[in-house]
C-alpha positions as CSV (number, residue, x, y, z in Angstrom):
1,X,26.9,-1.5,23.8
2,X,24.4,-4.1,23.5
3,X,21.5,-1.7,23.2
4,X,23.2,-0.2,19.9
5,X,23.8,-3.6,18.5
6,X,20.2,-4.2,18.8
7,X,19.3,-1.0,17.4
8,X,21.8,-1.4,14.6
9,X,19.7,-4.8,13.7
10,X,16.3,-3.5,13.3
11,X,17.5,-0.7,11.5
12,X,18.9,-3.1,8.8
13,X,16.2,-5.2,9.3
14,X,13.4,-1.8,8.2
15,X,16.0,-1.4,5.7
16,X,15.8,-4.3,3.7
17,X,12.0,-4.9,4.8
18,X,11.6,-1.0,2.9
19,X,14.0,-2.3,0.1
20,X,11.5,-5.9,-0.6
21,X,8.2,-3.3,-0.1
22,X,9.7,-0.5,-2.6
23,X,10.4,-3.4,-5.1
24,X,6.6,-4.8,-4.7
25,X,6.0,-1.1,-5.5
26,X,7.6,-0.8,-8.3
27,X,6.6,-4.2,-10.0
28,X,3.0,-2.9,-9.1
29,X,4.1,0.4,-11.1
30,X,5.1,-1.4,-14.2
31,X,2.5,-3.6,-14.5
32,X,-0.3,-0.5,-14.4
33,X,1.6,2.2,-16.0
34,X,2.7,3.5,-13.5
35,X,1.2,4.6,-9.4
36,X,0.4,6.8,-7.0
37,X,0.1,5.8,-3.3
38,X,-1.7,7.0,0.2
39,X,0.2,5.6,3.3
40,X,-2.2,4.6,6.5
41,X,-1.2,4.2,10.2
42,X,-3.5,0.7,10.9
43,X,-2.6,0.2,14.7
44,X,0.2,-2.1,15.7
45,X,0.2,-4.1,12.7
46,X,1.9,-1.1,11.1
47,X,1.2,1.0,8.3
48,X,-0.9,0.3,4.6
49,X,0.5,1.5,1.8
50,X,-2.5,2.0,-0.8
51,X,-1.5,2.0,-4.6
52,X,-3.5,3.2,-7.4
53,X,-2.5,2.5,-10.8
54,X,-2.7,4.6,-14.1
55,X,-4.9,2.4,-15.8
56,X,-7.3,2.4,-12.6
57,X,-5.8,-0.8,-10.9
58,X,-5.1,-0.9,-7.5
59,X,-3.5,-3.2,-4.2
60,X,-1.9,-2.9,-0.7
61,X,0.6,-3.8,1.2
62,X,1.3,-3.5,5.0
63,X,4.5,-2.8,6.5
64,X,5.4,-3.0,9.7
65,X,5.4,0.7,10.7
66,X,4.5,3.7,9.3
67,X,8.2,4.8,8.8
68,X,9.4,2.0,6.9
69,X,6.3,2.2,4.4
70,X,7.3,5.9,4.1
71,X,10.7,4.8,3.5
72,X,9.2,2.4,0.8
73,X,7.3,4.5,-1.1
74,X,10.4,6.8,-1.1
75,X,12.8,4.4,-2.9
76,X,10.1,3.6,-5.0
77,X,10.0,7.3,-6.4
78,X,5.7,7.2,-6.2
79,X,3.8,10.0,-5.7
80,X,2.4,9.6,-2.1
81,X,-1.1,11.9,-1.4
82,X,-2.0,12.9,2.4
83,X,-5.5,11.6,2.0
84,X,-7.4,8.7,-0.1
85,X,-9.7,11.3,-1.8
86,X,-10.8,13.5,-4.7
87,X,-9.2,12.8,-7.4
88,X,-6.7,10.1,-6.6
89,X,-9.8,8.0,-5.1
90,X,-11.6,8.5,-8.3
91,X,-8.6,6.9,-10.4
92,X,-9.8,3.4,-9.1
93,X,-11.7,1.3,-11.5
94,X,-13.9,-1.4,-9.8
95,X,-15.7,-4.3,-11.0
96,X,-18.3,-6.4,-10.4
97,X,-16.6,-8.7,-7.7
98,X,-15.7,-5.3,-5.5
99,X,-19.2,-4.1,-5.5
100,X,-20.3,-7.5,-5.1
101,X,-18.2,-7.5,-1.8
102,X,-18.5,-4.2,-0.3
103,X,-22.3,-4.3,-0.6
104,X,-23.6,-6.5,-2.9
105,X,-24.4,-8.6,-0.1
106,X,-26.0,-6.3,2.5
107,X,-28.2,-5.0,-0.7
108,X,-29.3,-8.9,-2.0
109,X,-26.7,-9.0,-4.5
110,X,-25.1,-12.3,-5.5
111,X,-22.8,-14.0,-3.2
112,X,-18.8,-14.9,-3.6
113,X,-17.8,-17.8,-3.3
């Protein structure tokens, strides 16, 4: 009996940790015209949702397993792709503080910060 009290609780708690993730997704949505997503298992820390924006915006956000992203970008109604490639990948728009940060360094660009 104990057991399914215990299960019962981290059910509701992925629940409402899907409901506060979908929400972000959706805010996210609005403000870029809408999204598409990729979900990624990243180890024990969980799962990372990747958006991408119409207008070429983008973000993440973890959750704490791969189910309750899935459940997230679910009640968020977003189109979710297998892979980060092709054609979603090319929606991103980056500027010069991502290039700066990915390589700029390494290739004698400027520094951050």
């Amino acid at each position: 009996m104990a057991e399914t009290q215990v299960d019962e609780k981290q059910a509701a708690k992925a629940e409402r940790r899907a409901a506060r993730l979908a929400k972000q997704i959706g805010h996210f949505a609005k403000e870029h015209g809408g999204a598409e997503g990729q979900v990624a298992y990243i180890g024990q820390r969980g799962a990372r949702i990747v958006l991408v924006g119409e207008d070429g915006g983008w973000g993440d956000l973890v959750a704490p397993s791969h189910a309750v992203a899935l459940a997230a970008v679910e009640k968020a109604g977003i189109t979710v792709h297998e892979d980060f490639d092709g054609e979603f990948a090319a929606k991103v728009k980056t500027g010069r503080y991502e290039w700066t940060r990915m390589a700029g360094i390494q290739l004698g660009g400027p520094k951050n910060g």
